[in-house]
C-alpha positions in Angstrom: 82.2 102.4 -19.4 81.4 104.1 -15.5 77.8 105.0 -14.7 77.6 106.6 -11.5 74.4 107.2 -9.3 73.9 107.8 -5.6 72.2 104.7 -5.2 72.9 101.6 -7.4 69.8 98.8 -6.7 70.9 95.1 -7.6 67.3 93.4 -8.2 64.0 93.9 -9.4 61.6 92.2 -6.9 59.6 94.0 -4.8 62.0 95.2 -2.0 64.6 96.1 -5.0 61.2 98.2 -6.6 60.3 99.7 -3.2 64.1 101.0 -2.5 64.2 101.9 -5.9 61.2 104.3 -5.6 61.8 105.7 -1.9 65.3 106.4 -2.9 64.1 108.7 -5.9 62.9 111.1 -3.6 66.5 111.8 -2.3 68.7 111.1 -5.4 69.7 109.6 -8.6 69.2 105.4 -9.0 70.1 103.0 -11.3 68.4 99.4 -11.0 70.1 96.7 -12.4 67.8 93.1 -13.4 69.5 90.2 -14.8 66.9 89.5 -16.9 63.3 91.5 -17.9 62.6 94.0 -15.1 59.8 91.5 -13.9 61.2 88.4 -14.0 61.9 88.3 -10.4 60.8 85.7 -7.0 58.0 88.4 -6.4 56.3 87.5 -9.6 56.0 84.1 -8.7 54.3 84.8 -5.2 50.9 83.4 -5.1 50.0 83.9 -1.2 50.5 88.0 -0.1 51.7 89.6 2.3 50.1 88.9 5.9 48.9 92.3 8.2 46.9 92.5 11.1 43.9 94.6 9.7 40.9 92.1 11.4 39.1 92.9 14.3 39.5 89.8 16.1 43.4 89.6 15.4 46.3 91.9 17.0 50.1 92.5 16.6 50.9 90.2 19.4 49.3 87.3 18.1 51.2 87.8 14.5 54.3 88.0 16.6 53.5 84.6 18.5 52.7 82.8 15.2 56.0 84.1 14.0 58.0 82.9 16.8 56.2 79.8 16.8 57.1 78.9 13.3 60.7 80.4 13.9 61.6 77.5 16.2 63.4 79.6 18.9 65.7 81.2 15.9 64.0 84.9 15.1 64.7 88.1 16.6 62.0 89.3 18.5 63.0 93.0 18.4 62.7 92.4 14.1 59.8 90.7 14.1 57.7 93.4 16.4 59.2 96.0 13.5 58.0 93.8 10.9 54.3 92.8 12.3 53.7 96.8 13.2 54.9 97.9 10.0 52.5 95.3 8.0 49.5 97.2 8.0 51.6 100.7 6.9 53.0 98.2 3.8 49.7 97.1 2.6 48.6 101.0 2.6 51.5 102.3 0.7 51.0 99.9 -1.4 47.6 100.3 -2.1 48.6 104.0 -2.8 51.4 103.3 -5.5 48.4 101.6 -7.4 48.3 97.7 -6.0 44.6 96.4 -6.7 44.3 93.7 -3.7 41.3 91.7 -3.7 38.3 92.9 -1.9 34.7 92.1 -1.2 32.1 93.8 -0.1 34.4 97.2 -0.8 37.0 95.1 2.2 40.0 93.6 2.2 39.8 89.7 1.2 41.7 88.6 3.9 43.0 84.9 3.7 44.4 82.4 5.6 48.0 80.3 5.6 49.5 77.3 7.5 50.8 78.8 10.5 48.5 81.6 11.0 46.4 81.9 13.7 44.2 84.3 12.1 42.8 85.5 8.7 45.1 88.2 7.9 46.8 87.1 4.5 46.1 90.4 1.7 46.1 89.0 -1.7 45.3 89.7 -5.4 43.5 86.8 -6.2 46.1 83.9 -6.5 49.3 86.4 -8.2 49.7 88.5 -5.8 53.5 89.2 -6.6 52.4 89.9 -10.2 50.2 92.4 -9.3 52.5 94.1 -7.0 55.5 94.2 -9.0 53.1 95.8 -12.1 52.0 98.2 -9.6 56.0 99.5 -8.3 57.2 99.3 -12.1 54.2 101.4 -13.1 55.0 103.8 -10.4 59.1 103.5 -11.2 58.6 104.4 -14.8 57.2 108.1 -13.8 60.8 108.7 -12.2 63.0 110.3 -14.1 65.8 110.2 -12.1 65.7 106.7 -12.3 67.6 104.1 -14.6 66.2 100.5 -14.7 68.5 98.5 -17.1 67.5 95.1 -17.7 70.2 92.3 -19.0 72.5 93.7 -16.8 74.2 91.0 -14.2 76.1 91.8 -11.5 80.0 89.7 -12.1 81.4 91.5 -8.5 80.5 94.2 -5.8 83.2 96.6 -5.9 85.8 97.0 -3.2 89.2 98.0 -1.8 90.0 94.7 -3.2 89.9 96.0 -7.0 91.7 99.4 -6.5 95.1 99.7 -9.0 98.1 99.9 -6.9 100.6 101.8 -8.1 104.1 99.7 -9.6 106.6 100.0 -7.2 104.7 100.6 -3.9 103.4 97.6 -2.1 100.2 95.9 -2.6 97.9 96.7 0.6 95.4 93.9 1.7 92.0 94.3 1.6 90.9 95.6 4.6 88.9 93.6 7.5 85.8 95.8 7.2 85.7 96.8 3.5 83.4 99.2 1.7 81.1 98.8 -1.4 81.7 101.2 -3.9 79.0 99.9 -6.5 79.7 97.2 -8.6 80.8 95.4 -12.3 78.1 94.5 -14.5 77.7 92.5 -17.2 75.8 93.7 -20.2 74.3 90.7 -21.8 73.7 92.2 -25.1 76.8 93.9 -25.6 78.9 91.5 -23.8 80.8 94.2 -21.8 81.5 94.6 -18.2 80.7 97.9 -17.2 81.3 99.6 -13.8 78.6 101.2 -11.8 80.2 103.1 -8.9 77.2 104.4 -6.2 77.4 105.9 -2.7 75.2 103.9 -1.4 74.5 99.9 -2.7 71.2 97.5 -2.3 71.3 94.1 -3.1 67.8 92.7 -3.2 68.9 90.2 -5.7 66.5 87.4 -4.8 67.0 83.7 -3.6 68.4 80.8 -4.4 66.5 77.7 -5.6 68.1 77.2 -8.7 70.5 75.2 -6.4 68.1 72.2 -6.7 67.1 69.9 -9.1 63.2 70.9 -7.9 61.9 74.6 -6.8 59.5 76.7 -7.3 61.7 80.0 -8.3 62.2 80.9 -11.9 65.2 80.1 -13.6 67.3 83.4 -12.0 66.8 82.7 -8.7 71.1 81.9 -8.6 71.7 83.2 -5.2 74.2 85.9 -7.0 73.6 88.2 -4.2 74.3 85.9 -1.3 78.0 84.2 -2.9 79.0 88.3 -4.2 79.0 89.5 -1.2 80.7 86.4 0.5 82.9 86.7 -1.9 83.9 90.2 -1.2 83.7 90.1 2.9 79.7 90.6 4.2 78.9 88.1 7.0 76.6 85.3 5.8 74.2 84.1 8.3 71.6 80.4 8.3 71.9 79.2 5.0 71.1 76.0 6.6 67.8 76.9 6.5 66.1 76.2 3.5 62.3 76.0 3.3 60.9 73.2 1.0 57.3 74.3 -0.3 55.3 71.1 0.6 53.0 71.3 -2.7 54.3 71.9 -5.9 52.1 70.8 -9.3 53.8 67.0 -10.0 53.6 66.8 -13.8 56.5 66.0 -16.0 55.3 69.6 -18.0 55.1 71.8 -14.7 58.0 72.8 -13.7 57.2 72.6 -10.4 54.4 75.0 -10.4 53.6 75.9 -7.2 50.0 75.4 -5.5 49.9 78.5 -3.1 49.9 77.8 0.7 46.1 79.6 0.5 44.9 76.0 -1.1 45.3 74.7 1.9 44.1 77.5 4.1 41.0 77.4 2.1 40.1 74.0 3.1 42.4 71.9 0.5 43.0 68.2 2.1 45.9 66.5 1.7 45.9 62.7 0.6 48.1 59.7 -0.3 47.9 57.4 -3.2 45.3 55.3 -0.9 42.6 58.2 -0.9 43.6 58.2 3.0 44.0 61.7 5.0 47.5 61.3 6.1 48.6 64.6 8.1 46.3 63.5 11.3 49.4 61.0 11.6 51.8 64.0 11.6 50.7 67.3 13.4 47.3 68.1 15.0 47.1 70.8 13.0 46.7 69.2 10.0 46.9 70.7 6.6 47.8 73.9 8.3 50.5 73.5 10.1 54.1 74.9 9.4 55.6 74.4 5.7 58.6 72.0 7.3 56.2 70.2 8.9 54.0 69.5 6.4 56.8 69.1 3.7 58.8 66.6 6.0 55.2 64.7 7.0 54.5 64.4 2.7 58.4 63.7 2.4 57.7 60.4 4.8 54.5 59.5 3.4 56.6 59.2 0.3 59.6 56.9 1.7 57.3 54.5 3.4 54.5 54.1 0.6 57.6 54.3 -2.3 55.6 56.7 -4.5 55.9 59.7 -6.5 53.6 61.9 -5.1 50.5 62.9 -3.1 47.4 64.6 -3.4 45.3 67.5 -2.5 41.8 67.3 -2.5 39.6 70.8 -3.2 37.2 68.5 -4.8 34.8 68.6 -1.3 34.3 72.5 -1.8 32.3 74.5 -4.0 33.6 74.7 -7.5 32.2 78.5 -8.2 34.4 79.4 -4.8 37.6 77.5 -5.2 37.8 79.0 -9.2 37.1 82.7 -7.7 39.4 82.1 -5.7 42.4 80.3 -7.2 41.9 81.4 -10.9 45.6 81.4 -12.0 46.2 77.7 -10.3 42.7 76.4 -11.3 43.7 77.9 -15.3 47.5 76.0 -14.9 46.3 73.2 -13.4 43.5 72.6 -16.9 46.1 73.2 -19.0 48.0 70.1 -17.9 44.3 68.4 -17.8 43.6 68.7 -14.2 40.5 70.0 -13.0 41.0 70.9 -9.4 37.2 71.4 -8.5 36.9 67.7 -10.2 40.3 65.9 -9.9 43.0 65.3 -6.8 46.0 67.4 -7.9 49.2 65.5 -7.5 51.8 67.2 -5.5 55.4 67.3 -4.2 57.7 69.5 -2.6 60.3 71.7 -3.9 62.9 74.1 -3.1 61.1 77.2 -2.3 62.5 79.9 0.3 66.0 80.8 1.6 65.4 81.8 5.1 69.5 82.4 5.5 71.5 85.4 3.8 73.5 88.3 4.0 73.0 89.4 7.9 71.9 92.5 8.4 71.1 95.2 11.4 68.0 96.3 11.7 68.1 99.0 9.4 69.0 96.6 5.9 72.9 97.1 6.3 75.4 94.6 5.9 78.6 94.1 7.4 80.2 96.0 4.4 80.5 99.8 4.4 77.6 101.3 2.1 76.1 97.7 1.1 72.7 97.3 2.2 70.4 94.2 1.7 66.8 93.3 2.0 64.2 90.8 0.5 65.0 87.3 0.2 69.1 87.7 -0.4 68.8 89.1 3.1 69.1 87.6 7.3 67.0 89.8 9.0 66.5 87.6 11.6 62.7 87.8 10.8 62.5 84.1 9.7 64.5 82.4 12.4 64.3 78.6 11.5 61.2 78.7 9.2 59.8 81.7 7.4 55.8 81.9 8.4 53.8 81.9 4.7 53.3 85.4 3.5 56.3 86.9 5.7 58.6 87.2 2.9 57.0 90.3 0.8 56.2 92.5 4.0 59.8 91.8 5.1 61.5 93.0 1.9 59.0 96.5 2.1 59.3 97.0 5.5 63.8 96.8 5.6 63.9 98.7 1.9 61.4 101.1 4.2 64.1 101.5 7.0 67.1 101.5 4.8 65.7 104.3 3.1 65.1 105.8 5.9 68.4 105.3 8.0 70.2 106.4 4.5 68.7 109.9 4.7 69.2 110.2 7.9 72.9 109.5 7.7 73.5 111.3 4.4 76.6 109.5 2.3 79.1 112.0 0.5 79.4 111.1 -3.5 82.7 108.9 -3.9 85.3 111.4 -4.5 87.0 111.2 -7.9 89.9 110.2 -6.5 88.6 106.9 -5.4 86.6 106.7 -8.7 90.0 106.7 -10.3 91.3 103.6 -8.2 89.2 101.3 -9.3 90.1 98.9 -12.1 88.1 98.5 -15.1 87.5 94.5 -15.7 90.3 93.0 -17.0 89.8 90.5 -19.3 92.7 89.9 -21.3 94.1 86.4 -21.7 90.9 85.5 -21.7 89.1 83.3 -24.5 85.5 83.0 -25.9 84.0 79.8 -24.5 82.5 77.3 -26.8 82.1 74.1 -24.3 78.9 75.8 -22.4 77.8 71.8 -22.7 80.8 70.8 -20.1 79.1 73.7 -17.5 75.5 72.7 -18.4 76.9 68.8 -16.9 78.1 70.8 -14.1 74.5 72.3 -13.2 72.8 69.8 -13.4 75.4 67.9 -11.5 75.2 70.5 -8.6 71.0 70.5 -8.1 71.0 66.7 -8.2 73.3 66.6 -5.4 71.8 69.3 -3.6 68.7 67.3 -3.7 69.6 64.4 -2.7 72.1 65.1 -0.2 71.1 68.0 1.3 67.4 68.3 0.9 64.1 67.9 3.5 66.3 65.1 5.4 70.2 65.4 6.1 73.1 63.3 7.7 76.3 63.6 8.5 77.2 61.1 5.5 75.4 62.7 3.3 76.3 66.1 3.5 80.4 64.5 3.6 79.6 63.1 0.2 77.7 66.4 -0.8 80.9 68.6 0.4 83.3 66.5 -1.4 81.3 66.9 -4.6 80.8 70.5 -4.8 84.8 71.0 -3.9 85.5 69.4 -7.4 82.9 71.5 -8.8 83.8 74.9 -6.9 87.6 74.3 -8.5 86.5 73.4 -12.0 84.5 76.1 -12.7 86.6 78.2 -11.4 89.1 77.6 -13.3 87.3 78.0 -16.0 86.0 81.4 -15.0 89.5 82.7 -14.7 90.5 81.2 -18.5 87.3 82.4 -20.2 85.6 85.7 -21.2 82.1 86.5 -18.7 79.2 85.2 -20.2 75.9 85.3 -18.2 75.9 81.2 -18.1 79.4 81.1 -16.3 78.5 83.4 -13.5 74.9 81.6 -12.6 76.8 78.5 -12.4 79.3 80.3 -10.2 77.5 81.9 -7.9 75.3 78.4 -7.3 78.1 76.6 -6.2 79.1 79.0 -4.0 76.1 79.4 -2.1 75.5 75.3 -1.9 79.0 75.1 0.0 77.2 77.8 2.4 74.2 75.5 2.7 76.1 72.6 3.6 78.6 74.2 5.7 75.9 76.1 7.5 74.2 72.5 7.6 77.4 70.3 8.9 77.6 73.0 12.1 74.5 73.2 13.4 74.7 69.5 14.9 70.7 69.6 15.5 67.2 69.4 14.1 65.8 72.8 14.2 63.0 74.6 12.0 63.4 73.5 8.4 67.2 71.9 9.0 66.5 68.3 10.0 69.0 65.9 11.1 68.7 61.9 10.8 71.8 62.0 13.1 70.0 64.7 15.6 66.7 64.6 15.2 65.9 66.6 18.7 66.7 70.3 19.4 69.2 71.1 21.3 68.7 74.0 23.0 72.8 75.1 23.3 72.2 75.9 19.5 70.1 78.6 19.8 72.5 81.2 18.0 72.9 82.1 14.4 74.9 79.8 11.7 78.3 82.4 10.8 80.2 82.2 7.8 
């Protein structure tokens, strides 16, 4: 089956949404979500989305904080766009029906490690939630729009799957090639359909699901970063992975993630002594940059040999800290914790991708009509280490400016010729698996080794040994991708190990310790690194 549209949106998360909905006003969009339309990174976002709105704040000092917490790696051209854009976002926003918290009829404004200022916008402790109700609210009054849930992306169409005719030679794909849309499987039908668009987003999320502990939700497969490897985009960082330094430690939890705002609020971190331990680490304490804090928890660990530390709210009012926190303070008594009473144990966990598919400053890629924005994305906003609440008014503010640059620089629907050249999705000679147990080994093979080889701390040896591994892996499953029909299961697991061989490539080249990439073998800076990771 071909659907066509003049945009085709890969992701439901809130740059995905935001596309989604400023592209209505010039055309015809289908969105298509691996799983429900909600389940998404967004939806887990506790934080917000950081603006300059107070008085005693400016642009320049959200810029500085940026840079700061960038180690030398951000664009400073991207993150002026982003910080002036901010207060725009949170406005639009508010207009397509987000209900941020307020008091005294103003903006709550909150405060993050990193952050010089109060200038965090929020909804309570779910902030994604909130938003991403809002943009499907507002999505679901546009008729023009399709948003087709268990749908997942197999391929992003290119030169490389047009039929060539028998007898006349097979032409290479070209060095710069051109997204026509993509294949899609349909994981109630079990068919791969083709969706051919003029004009192609991937905001397909992050990654995490790459280690054995994170706080994304169980999609977050980096299929958007390994498709468009796979078919020729430039791939930019992937070093860079941010560990969140406090995640819920309970056998039940999932890694449920105690927001960055705990801390901001006044939460103390503590070892299993009772002792404040960050005063060893960073005058800045508690709020200093997530690396920092995750790599100062990560040592208090090693040295003390124990499972976990703590974070202390138990010093400020109750009535304030459930107010504020009443998603995390709800969680947390489910598992028996009362966090206005009790220390909640913590540990970090595999949280943001700050690498991705590059892009200009207008969202596109290095492939003809493929744009990308959110976290699947290199803006060059992040640098070394994303600053907390960067990540949601970076995937408005590009899906803002793709928009934008797309209208401006109107695409032609693909002519019928082209539509013709494309190959449907073979799958002949193919056979229904019935060992998913033998790719479930292979999982869970991948995130142990990702976490223990190529997690807060790295070495050369390590990541060897972590290479080596996911080599075997890489050829094995696909292998078995080639013998067997698509099933949803196949191309997670696919799409994972091709984005850890990005991480720890990106990692084995950048011979330093920079931002959230450290180094036991080079654990200083070096300043001839100051570039951008290629693959």
């Amino acid at each position: 089956m071909i659907h066509q549209a003049d945009y085709l949106v890969i992701g439901s998360g809130i740059a995905g949404l935001f596309f989604a909905l400023k592209a209505s006003e010039s055309g015809s969009v289908i969105v298509l979500t691996k799983k429900d339309r909600a389940e998404s990174n967004t939806n887990y976002a506790q934080g917000g989305i950081s603006a300059v709105l107070a008085p005693d704040d400016s642009f320049d000092e959200h810029v500085r904080d940026t840079l700061i917490a960038g180690a030398g790696l951000c664009k400073r051209d991207i993150v002026e766009i982003t910080v002036h854009n901010a207060p725009d976002v949170i406005k639009e926003l508010t207009e397509f029906g987000t209900r941020f918290t307020k008091k005294k009829g103003k903006l709550d404004l909150g405060r993050e490690g990193g952050h010089s200022h109060h200038r965090i916008v929020h909804a309570h402790d779910l902030t994604g939630k909130e938003i991403e109700r809002a943009l499907l609210t507002a999505l679901s009054k546009k008729k023009n729009v399709r948003l087709l849930e268990h749908s997942m992306v197999v391929e992003l169409i290119t030169e490389h799957h047009f039929a060539v005719r028998k007898g006349t030679q097979k032409k290479r794909t070209p060095k710069n090639p051109t997204c026509y849309g993509a294949y899609a499987f349909n994981n109630q039908t079990h068919d791969v359909e083709m969706f051919v668009a003029s004009t192609t987003m991937l905001a397909s999320g992050g990654c995490g699901q790459i280690y054995a502990h994170t706080t994304n939700p169980q999609i977050a497969t980096g299929d958007g970063i390994a498709m468009a490897y796979r078919a020729g985009a430039v791939i930019a960082n992937m070093e860079f992975i941010q560990f969140h330094p406090t995640t819920l430690y309970h056998p039940k939890a999932q890694s449920f993630l105690i927001s960055e705002a705990v801390r901001g609020f006044g939460g103390i971190l503590r070892n299993s002594s009772g002792e404040r331990f960050m005063e060893r680490y960073d005058e800045r304490l508690e709020l200093a940059p997530r690396d920092v804090v995750a790599r100062s928890i990560d040592s208090e660990l090693k040295k003390r040999g124990d499972d976990c530390v703590y974070l202390d709210l138990t010093h400020l009012p109750a009535e304030n800290v459930r107010e504020h926190f009443p998603n995390i303070y709800k969680t947390c008594l489910d598992f028996s914790i009362d966090i206005t009473k009790d220390l909640i144990p913590v540990v970090p966990a595999a949280h943001y991708c700050c690498g991705g598919v590059q892009t200009d400053n207008n969202g596109a890629t290095s492939i003809t009509n493929l744009y990308a924005c959110g976290e699947v994305s290199c803006t060059g906003l992040h640098g070394a280490n994303r600053l907390a609440s960067n990540s949601l008014l970076e995937g408005v503010v590009f899906a803002k400016r793709a928009i934008k640059h797309i209208t401006l620089h109107p695409k032609k629907s693909i002519p019928t010729d082209i539509v013709k050249k494309i190959k449907p999705w073979d799958d002949t000679e193919t056979y229904n698996n019935e060992e998913w147990v033998l790719l479930q080994h292979d999982r869970k093979e991948l995130q142990n080794v990702m976490w223990d080889y190529v997690g807060i701390v790295r070495s050369k040896l390590r990541l060897q040994r972590a290479l080596r591994r996911v080599n075997l892996l890489q050829k094995e499953v696909e292998e078995f991708f080639k013998r067997t029909r698509v099933t949803e299961e196949t191309l997670e697991l696919r799409n994972m190990i091709t984005v850890a061989w990005l991480v720890i490539k990106s990692a084995q080249l950048r011979k330093e310790s920079r931002g959230l990439h450290y180094m036991s073998d080079y654990p200083l800076p070096n300043d001839s690194s100051i570039k951008d990771t290629l693959l």
